[in-house]
Structures are given as C-alpha cells and as structure tokens.
N, C-alpha and C positions, 0 to 999 in steps of 0.2 A: 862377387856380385858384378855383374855388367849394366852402367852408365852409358845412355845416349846421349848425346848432345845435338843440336837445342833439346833443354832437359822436360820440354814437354810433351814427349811421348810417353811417359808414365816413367816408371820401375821405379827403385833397381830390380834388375831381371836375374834369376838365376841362373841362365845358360845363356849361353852366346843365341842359339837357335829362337829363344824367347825377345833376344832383343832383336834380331832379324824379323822376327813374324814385325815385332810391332814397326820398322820401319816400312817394311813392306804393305802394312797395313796401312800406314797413312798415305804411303805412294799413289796408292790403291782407291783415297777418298775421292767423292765426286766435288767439285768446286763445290764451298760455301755459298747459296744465296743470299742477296741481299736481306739483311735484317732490321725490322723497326728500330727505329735510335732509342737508346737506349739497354738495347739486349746485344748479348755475344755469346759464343760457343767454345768451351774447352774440350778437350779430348785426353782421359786419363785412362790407362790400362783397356783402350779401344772402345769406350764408353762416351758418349757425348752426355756434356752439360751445359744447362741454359744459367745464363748470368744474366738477371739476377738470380736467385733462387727463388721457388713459389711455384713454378712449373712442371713439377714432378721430376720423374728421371732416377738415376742417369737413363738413359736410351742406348739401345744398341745399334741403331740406325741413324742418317741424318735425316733422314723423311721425319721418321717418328719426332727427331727434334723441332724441325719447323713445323710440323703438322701443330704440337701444342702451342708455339708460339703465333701461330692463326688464327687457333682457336680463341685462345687470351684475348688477341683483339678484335673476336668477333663478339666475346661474352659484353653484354652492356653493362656500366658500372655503376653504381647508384654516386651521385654526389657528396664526395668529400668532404667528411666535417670534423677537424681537429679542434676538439672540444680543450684543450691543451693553448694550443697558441692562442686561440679565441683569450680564453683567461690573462694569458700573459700582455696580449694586446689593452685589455682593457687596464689589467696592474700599470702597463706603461702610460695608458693616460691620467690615471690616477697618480702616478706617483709623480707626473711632469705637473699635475695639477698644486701637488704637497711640497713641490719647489720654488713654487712661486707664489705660496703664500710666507707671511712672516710667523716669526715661533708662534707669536701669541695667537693667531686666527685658527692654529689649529690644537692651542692649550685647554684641556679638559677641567671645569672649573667645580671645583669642588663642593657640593650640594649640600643643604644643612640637612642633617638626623630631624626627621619629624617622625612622633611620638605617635600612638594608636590615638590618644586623645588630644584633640587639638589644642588643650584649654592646658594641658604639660608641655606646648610651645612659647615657652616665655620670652625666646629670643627671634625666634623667627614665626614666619607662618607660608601657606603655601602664596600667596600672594606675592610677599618679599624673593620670594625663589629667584636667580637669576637664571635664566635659560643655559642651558649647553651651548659654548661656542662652537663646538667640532663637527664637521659637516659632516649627514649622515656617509656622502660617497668617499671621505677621509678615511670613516673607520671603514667599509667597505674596503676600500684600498691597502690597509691595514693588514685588515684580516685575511685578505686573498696571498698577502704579498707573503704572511708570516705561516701560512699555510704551503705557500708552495714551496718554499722555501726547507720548511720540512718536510715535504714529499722528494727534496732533489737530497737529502739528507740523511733520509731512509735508503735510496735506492744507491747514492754509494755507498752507507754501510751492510749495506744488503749483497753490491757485488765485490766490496773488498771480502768480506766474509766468505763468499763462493769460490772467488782466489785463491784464498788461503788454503782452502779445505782441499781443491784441486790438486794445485801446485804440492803438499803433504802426500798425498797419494800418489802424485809422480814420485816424488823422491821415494818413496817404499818401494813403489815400481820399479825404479835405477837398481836399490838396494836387493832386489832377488834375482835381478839381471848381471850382479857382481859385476856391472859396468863401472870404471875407474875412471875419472877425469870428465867425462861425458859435459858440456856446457849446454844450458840450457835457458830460454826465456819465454814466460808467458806471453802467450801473443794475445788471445780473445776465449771469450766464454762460447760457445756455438749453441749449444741448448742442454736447459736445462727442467727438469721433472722432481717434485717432492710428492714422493708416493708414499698412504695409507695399505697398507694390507687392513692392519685391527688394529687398535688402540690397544698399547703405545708402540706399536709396530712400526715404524717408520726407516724411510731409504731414501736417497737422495742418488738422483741419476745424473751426471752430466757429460754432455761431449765439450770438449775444448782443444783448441788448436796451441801447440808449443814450437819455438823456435829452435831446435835442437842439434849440435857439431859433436860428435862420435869422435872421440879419441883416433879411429882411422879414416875417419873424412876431411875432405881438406875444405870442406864448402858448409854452410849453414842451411841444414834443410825443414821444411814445416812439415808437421809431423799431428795428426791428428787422432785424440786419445778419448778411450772411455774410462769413466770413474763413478766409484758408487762409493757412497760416505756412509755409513750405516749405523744406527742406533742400538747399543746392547747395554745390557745391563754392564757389563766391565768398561766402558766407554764407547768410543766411537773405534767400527771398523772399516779399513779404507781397502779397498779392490782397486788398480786401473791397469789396462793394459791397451797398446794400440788398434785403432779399430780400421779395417779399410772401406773402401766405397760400397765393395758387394756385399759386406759384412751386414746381415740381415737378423742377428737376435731376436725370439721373441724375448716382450716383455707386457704383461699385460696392464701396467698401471701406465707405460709411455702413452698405449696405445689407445685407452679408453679414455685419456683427456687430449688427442691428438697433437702430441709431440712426436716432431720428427725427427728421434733422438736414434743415432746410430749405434745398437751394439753385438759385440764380439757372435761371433759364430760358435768360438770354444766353450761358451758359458762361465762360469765360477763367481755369478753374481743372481743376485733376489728376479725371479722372473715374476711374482705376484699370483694371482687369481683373477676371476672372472668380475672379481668387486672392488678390488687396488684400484687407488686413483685418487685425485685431490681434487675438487673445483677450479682453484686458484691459480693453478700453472700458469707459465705463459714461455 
C-alpha cells in the first residue's frame, strides 16, 4: 500500500498511479475561499467535507461545498431554546438557595396520622397541625436536581452499554481477519439506530470510530467501522466490518427514522423493510 504525506490526501492507495492521481489532484484544487467562522473543509479520497457536520456531502466539487455552506446561512433559524440548561440554571439557584439556609429550615416535620373520624383524634386534631417548614421551591429543587441526576445516569449506562457491544464485534471482527498483535482503542460512538422489523425482531446498527496500529504500521490510524448487534434466539449476533466515506448500504430502518448511519456496500447485515424503524432513535 502507498502512504502520502502530509497524510491528508486520503489512502492508503493501492498503486503508486493511485497515489499520484491524488496528489495531482490536490495540485490541481482552486484556492479555498474564505469561510464563516466556525466552518472548515477536509478533502478525503478527493471528496470535500464541510466541518462541522449537518451539511450533507461529501461533494465532489468545491463550488458544491461552499454553495451548501451559503445556503446554511442564508436559511433563517428559529431561536434557540435549550430546554436542558434552562433546568440546570434554575437547579443552580435552587441549590445556592438550600445552601444558605440552615438544616432545620429545610427539615420536613413530621405530620400526625388523623383518623376518617375526627372524634378517634384523641391526641391531636387538624388545628394542632404544625405546618410544613420546607419551601415549596426546596422540594422543587429537590426534585429537578434528583431527576436529572438520573437522566445523566441513564445516558452513561446507556453508552457504556453501546461500548461494550461495539468494541465485542470489533474483536470478532480482528478474530476472522486472523489479524495478530493488531492494538486498538475506542475513540467515539458516531451514530447509532435501534431497529424494529416485528416483535421480537430487533438490530441494532452502529457506526463508531476506533484508534487502530497494525502489526505492520508504524503509526496509529483512525479507522471508521460498521457493527450490527443482533437479537436471536441463541443469544446475541455481532457483524462489523469497516465502512469507507462512499460506502452507501441500503438499510431501511436507518433511513426511515433519518439516521445518517454509514454501511458497507458488501452487505452481510439485516437491511429491514419498508416498515423497520423505531420512534426513539437519535
């Protein structure tokens, strides 16, 4: 395999001729224009990509690249509302609030048992009652803070779970590549799809990036991989194999809940039907 350097013209290339087009090709680009702050332009296997992500692509042009980033900001954008921080902002004044009060002003006082009949209250009555010291925005603050607390609680055992299952399906993947020594580390989740065909029919799609050194490389390269986790009666079955940029699979449960999940061309994974798909993606 033939390595250019600076290593981002793509490859590795299989022929010398393959790595000549691609230098030739970038020789050959017209100057970058200037671009909104914020955005930049990669070029892989002669394909332009917009950074951040969200503007389609790759492009096989630079026109076509800036043309979407124009557009972008010519689209109007409705006003921002992180429904998210809003909550967290308000927890922070609540809880600056529950700091400065002393134990007892926020001690919840324990209410006597009164009876269906008032006349079997022989120690107390509603009168004697002493009110609740705990301000309502105390438990407010309580409650938001013990709530979100288990939403951030769910969503890492949610993606160490994803990890897991990933990472397992790389290692099978090594194992029928009789690849030896091969080092490897999780880098990031990229997207992920839990697809319905029929009850209890169920698949699990994901792309993830891995940080990966080849027994014959002398360098640590990132290496981006499809995996499917799949549900059988004998347990779970794991597929992954690497997937590149042009790699256009169908799959009809990705695409019916619009995930822009990348796979293989080769196939040897669940492609669905015209009804695959979950609400809940994301």
């Amino acid at each position: 395999m033939f390595h250019v350097h600076p290593n981002d013209l793509g490859g590795p290339f299989k022929s010398l001729s393959d790595a000549m087009d691609a230098i030739q090709f970038d020789r050959a680009l017209p100057p970058i224009p200037p671009l909104p702050k914020g955005y930049y332009l990669t070029i892989e296997n002669g394909l332009f990509h917009i950074h951040p992500d969200g503007l389609g692509g790759p492009f096989t042009g630079l026109a076509d690249a800036t043309a979407a980033i124009e557009e972008e900001q010519r689209t109007p954008k409705p006003p921002s509302s992180d429904f998210e921080k809003e909550g967290r902002e308000k927890m922070s004044r609540m809880m600056k609030l529950l700091l400065e009060l002393e134990p007892v002003d926020f001690t919840i006082i324990p209410q006597p048992e009164l009876h269906e009949d008032p006349a079997e209250d022989v120690c107390s009555s509603t009168d004697s009652l002493e009110p609740s010291a705990c301000d309502p925005d105390i438990l407010e603050a309580i409650e938001l803070f013990e709530r979100l607390e288990q939403e951030e609680e769910e969503i890492r055992n949610g993606m160490a779970r994803m990890q897991h299952e990933v990472t397992k399906a790389f290692k099978i993947y090594l194992s029928t590549t009789e690849t030896k020594d091969a080092k490897y580390k999780f880098q990031k989740l990229d997207y992920q799809c839990l697809i319905y065909d029929s009850f209890p029919k169920a698949y699990h799609h994901y792309n993830f990036t891995m940080k990966v050194k080849m027994p014959s490389e002398k360098c640590w390269n990132k290496r981006t991989y499809f995996a499917e986790v799949k549900s059988t009666e004998n347990g779970k079955h794991y597929f992954c194999c690497p997937v590149q940029l042009t790699d256009n699979g169908p799959c009809f449960g990705c695409h019916n809940v619009g995930i822009n999940l990348k796979h293989p061309e080769s196939g040897g994974y669940e492609e669905g039907n015209v009804d695959s798909g979950f609400p809940f993606d994301t």
